[in-house]
C-alpha positions in Angstrom: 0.0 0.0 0.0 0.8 3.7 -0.8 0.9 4.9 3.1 0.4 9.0 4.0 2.3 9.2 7.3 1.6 12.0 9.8 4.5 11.9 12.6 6.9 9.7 10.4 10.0 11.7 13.2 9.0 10.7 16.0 9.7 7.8 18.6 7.2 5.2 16.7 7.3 6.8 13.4 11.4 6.4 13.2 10.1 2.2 14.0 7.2 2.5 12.0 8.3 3.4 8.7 11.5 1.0 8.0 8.6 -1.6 9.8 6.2 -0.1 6.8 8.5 -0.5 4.2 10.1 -3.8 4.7 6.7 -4.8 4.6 6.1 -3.7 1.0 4.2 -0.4 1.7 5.8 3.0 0.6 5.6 5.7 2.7 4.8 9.7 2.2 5.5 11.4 5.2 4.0 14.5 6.0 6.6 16.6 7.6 6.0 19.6 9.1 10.2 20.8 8.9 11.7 20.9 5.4 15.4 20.1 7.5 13.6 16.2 8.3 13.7 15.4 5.0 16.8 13.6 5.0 16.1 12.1 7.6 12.9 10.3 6.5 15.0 9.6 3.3 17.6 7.6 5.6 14.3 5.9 7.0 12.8 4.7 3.8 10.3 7.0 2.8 9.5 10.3 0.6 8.2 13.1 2.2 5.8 16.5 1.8 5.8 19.6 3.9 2.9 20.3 5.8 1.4 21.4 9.0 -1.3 18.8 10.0 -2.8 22.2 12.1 -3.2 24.2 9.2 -6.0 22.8 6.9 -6.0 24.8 3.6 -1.9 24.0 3.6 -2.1 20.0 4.2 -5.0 20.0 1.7 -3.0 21.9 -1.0 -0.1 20.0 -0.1 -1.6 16.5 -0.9 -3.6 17.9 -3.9 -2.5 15.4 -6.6 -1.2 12.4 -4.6 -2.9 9.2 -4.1 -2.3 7.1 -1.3 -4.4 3.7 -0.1 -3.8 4.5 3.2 -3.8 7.4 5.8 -1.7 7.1 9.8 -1.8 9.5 12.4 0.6 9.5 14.7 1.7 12.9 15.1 2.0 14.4 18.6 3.7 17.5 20.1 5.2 15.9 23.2 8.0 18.3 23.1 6.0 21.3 24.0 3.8 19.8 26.5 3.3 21.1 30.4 3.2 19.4 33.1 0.7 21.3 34.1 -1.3 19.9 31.2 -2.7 23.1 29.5 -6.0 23.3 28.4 -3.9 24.4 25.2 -2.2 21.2 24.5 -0.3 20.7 21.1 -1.1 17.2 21.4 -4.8 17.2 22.4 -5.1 19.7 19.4 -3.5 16.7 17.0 -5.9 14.3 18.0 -9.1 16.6 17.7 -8.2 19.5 14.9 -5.4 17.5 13.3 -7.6 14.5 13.0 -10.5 16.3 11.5 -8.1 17.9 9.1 -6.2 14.2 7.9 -9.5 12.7 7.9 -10.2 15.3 5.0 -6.9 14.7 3.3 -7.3 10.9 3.1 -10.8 11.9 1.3 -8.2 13.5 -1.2 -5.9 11.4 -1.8 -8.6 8.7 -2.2 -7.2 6.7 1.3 -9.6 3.8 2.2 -7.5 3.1 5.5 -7.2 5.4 8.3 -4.8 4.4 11.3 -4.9 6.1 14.6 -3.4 7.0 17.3 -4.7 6.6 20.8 -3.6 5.7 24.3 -4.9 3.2 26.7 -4.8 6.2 29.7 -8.0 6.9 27.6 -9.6 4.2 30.2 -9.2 6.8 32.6 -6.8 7.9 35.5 -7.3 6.2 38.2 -7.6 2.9 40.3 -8.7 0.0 37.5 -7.7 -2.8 39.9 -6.3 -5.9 39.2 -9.1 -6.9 36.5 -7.1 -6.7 32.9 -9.0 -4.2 30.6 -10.6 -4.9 27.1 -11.8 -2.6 24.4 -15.3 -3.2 25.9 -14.6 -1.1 28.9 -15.6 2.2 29.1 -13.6 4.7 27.3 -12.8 8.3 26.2 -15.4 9.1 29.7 -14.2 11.9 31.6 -13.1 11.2 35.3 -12.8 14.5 37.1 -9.3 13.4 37.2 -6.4 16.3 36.2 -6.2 14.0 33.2 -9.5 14.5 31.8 -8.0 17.1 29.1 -5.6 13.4 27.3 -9.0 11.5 27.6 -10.8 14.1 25.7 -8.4 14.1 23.4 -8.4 10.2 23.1 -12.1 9.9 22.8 -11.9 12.9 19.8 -9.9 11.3 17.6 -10.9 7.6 18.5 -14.8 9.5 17.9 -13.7 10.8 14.8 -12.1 8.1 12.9 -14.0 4.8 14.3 -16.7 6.7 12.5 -15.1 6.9 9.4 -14.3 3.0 9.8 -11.1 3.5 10.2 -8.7 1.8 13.2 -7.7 3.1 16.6 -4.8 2.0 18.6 -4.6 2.1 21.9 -1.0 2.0 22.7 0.6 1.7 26.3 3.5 3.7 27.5 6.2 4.2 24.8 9.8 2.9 25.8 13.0 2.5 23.4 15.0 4.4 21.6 14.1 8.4 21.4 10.8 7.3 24.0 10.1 8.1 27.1 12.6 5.6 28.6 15.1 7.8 27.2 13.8 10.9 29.0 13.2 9.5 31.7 17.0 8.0 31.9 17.8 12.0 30.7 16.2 13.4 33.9 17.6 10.4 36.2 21.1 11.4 35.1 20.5 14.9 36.4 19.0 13.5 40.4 15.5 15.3 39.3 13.3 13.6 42.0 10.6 12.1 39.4 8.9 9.5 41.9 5.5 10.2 44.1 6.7 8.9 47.7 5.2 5.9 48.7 4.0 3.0 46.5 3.7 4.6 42.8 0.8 3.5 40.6 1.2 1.2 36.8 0.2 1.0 33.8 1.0 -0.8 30.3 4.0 -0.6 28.5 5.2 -1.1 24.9 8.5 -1.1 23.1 8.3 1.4 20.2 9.0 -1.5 18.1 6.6 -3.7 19.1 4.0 -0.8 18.6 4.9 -0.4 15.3 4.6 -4.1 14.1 1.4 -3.8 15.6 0.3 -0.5 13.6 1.7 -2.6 10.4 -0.9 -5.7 11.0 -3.6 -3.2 12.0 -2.8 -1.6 8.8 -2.7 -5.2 6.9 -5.4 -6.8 8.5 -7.4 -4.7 11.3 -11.2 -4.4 11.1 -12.9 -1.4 10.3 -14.2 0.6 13.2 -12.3 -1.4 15.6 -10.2 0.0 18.2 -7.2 -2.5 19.7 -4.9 -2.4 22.4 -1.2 -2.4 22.0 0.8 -3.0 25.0 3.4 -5.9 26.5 2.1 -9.0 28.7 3.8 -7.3 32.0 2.0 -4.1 33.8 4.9 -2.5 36.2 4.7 0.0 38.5 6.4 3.6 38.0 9.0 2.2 41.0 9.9 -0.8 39.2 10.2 1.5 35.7 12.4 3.7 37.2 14.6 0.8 38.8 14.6 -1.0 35.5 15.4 2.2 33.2 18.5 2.9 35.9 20.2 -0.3 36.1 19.8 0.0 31.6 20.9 3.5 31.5 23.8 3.7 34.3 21.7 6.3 36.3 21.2 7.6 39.5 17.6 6.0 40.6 15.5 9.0 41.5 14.5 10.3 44.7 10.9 10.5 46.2 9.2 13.6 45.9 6.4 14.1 48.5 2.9 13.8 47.0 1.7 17.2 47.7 5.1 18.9 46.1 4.5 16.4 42.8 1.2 17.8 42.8 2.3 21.6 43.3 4.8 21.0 40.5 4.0 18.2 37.9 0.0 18.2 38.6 -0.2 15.6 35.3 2.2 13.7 36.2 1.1 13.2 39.9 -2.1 12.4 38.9 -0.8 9.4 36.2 2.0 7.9 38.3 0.6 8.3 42.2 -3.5 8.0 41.3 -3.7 5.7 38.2 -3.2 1.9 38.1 -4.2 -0.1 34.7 -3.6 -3.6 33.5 -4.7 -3.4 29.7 -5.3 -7.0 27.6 -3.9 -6.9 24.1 -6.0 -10.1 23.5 -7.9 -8.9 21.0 -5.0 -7.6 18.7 -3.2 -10.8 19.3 -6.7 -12.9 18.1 -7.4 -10.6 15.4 -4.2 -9.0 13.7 -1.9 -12.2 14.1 0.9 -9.9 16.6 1.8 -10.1 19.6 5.0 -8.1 21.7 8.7 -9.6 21.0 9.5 -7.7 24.1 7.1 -9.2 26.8 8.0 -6.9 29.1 10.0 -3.5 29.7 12.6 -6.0 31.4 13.4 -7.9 28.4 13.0 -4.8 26.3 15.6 -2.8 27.6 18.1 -6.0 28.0 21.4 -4.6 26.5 20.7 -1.0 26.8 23.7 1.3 27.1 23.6 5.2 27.2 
């Protein structure tokens, strides 16, 4: 397939499109900085310049191209707060920018549409030990400080579903140029990171993993399904941090009191000392024939050396 790539720089697009293209698909990324062209080249792809935000630009920029499929996996994670802005680059991707690709893959004539969603879309909080399926509730609000990345789930997850396309519900990103990596980054400078006390989990994936999982979604997901992506092994943010030291040759991180996390980092109080999730990726393993090479962040990081 002819694959229009939205996000094709970062942490799963640099997997996703050598993934994409040793499967036989060629890839058009829409890049928003002319200076990344080389380095999709290097990748395997072609590219265009566009901003996703800006709709009259994307749409004259694809004016003329056919693809057979459209992915969004942009994101803005560079400029968000941790305060979680009601302005969010990100959130804006997965409502406005959705809205606007959905329109370009009307263009370029796309009968695929891949998305990208996260399983903190389940809500942050206390799931228990029960594992959760795409038939629990989703994209609800909580009156959690992480209402604003739920909304943003259940927008584009609202949007494309619609449009019988695919959602993917991916767990926490770790790997090369993911949040492993930053968190290693702040580790090395003794930035206490941790809530004190036992930390909540979550779901994890290896950025590769979550890209062979966007390729069978692409190859063989149902319309208007949405599918979970994530390893076999939920951790907490204490055993995380432990593993991502003794990979990285940092300093494990200090424990910040609960009411300073929440003074400083609001978000990121509220995902690693409130929420605890242990996601199923059952139904992507029945259904798209994948399941993770890395079972868990353990054996994902194995060999690591920064």
């Amino acid at each position: 397939m002819r694959v229009l790539l939205a996000g094709a720089t970062g942490a799963i697009g640099r997997q996703l499109v050598p993934a994409l293209t040793d499967a036989g698909h060629h890839v058009v990324a829409i890049i928003r900085d002319p200076g990344n062209r080389d380095r999709v080249k290097v990748l395997g792809g072609e590219s265009i310049v566009a901003d996703v935000m800006n709709r009259e630009q994307l749409l004259r920029a694809v004016d003329g191209i056919s693809a057979d499929a459209v992915m969004h996996q942009a994101t803005a994670l560079r400029g968000a707060s941790p305060r979680l802005r009601t302005d969010d680059p990100t959130n804006a991707l997965r409502s406005i920018g959705t809205t606007h690709l959905l329109e370009a893959a009307q263009v370029v004539g796309a009968g695929r549409f891949v998305t990208q969603s996260l399983i903190t879309g389940y809500g942050y909080l206390d799931h228990g030990d029960r594992e959760l399926t795409e038939e629990d509730p989703f994209g609800q609000p909580r009156g959690t400080y992480g209402d604003p990345v739920v909304e943003g789930c259940r927008s584009t997850e609202e949007q494309v579903l619609k449009a019988d396309g695919i959602a993917l519900r991916y767990g926490m990103f770790y790997g090369p140029h993911a949040f492993s990596d930053t968190f290693a980054d702040l580790m090395r400078k003794h930035l206490p990171i941790l809530p004190a006390g036992d930390s909540g989990s979550t779901s994890w994936i290896h950025v590769a993993d979550a890209a062979g999982a966007t390729v069978a979604a692409l190859e063989r997901g149902r319309s208007g399904q949405a599918y979970n992506v994530v390893d076999d092994t939920p951790i907490t943010w204490g055993q995380f941090a432990a593993t991502v030291a003794a990979a990285h040759h940092t300093p494990r991180p200090k424990a910040m009191p609960r009411w300073l996390l929440r003074l400083s980092a609001p978000y990121l109080a509220c995902l690693m000392a409130d929420t605890s999730m242990r996601v199923s990726h059952a139904k992507a393993t029945r259904e798209l024939g994948w399941t993770p090479s890395h079972p868990s962040i353990h054996e994902g990081l194995r060999g690591t050396e920064k």
